[in-house]
C-alpha positions in Angstrom: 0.8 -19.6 8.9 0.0 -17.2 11.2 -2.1 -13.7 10.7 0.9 -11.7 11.9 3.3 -14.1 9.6 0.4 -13.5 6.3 0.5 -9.7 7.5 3.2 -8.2 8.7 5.6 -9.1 5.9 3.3 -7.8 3.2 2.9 -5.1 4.6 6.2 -4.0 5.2 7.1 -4.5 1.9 4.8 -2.2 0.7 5.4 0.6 3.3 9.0 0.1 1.6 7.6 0.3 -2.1 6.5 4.0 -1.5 9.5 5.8 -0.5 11.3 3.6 -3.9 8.4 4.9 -5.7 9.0 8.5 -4.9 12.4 9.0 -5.4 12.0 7.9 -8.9 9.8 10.9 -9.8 11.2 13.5 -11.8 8.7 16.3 -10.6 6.4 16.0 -7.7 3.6 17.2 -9.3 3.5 13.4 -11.1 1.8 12.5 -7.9 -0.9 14.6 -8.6 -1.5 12.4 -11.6 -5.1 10.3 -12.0 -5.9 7.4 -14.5 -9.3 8.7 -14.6 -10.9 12.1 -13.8 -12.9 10.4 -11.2 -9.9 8.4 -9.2 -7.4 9.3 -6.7 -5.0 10.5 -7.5 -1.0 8.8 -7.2 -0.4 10.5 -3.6 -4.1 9.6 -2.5 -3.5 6.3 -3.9 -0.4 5.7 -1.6 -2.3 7.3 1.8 -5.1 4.9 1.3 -2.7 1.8 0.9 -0.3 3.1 4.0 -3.8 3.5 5.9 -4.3 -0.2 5.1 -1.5 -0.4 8.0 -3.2 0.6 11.1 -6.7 -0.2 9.3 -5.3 -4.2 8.8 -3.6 -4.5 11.9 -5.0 -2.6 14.5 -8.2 -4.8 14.8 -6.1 -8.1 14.5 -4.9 -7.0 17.7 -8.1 -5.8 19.0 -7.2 -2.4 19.2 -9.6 0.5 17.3 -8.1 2.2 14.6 -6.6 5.6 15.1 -7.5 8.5 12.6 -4.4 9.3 10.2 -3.6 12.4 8.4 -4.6 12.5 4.6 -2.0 14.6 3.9 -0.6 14.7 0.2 2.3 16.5 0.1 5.0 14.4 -1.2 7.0 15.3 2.3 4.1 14.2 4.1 3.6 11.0 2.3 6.9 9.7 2.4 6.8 10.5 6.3 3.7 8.4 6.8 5.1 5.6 5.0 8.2 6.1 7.7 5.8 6.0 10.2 3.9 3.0 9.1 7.4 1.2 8.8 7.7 2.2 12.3 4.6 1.0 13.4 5.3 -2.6 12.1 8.6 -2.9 13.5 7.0 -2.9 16.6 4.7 -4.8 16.5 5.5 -8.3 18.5 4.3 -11.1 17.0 2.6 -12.1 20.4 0.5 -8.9 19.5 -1.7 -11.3 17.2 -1.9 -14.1 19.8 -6.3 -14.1 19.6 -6.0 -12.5 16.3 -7.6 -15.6 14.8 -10.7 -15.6 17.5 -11.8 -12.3 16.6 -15.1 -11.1 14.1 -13.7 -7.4 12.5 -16.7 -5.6 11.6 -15.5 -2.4 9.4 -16.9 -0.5 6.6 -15.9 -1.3 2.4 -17.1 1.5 0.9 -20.6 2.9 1.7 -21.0 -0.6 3.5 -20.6 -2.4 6.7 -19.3 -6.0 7.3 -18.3 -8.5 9.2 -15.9 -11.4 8.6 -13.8 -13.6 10.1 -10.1 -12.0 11.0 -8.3 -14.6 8.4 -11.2 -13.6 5.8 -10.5 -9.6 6.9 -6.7 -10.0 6.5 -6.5 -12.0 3.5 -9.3 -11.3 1.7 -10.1 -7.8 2.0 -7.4 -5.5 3.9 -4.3 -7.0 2.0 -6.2 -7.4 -1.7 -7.1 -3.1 -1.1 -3.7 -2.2 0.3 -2.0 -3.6 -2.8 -4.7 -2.5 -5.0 -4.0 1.2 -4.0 -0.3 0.5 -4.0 -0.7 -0.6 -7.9 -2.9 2.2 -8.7 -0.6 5.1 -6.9 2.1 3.2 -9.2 0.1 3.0 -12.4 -1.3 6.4 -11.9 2.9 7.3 -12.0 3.2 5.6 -14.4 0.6 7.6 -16.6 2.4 10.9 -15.7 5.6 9.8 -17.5 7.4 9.0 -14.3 10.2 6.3 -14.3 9.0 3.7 -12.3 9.7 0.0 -13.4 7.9 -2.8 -11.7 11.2 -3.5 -9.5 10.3 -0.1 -7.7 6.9 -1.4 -7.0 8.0 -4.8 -5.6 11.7 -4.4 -5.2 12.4 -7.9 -6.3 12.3 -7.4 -10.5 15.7 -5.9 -11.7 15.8 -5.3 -16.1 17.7 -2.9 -18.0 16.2 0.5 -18.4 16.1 0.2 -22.0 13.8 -2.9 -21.8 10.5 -2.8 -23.6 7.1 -5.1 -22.8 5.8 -3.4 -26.4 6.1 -5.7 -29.2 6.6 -2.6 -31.8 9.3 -1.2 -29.8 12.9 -1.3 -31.0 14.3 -2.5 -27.8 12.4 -5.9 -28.4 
């Protein structure tokens, strides 16, 4: 498999799981919702993981990645996941043709590395893009809104009224 076959998809589908996540809430202040005092919050959550766009593939390509805006504003979130939908489309795979050849030195955190493009893509840039995409969900999810786990991954379909909690009546 190829890095723009092991990329591209993934990331599509989750520039297409945050505009299913936000039309589910019932108030747009849910997104302002944290797990934890000292997290992101739901809308940060989703920049960071649509940031994992251009900060994934833009060095696969060899290209330097651009600056985007960390705007929060449900408006402005759902218009960067637009843009980052737009931004894959066109993307030709022959844009990845040396992908494999190239070291990506970037920075996790307070800290610099260096790996191998597969070891970039697979192992680091994919894991955090779907890490924030769960946490911007979970975070939701915490503010009451009604997000299921088919809005996150748009595959899952269950009843509304279905329950995971084994005291629950609807079990």
């Amino acid at each position: 498999m190829t890095l723009y076959d092991a990329t591209i998809p993934p990331l599509k589908r989750l520039t297409d799981a945050v505009p299913r996540l936000l039309a589910c809430l019932d108030d747009p202040a849910q997104l302002n919702a944290r797990l934890a005092p000292d997290s992101f919050n739901a809308a940060e959550h989703f920049c960071v993981a649509l940031g994992y766009v251009v900060r994934t593939v833009m060095p696969l390509m060899g290209d330097d990645v651009p600056d985007l805006p960390f705007d929060t504003d449900p408006g402005a979130v759902l218009a960067l996941a637009h843009d980052m939908r737009f931004l894959l489309d066109e993307i030709p795979a022959s844009a990845f043709d040396r992908a494999e050849e190239r070291q990506i030195t970037h920075t996790a955190g307070e800290t610099t590395l260096t790996q191998s493009a597969r070891d970039f893509a697979l192992l680091y840039a994919l894991p955090n893009a779907q890490f924030h995409l769960a946490l911007g969900y979970a975070s939701l999810r915490h503010a009451g809104a009604r997000v299921g786990k088919g809005d996150l991954d748009g595959f899952h379909v269950y009843d509304p009224r279905t329950s995971f909690v084994s005291d629950s009546p609807m079990n």
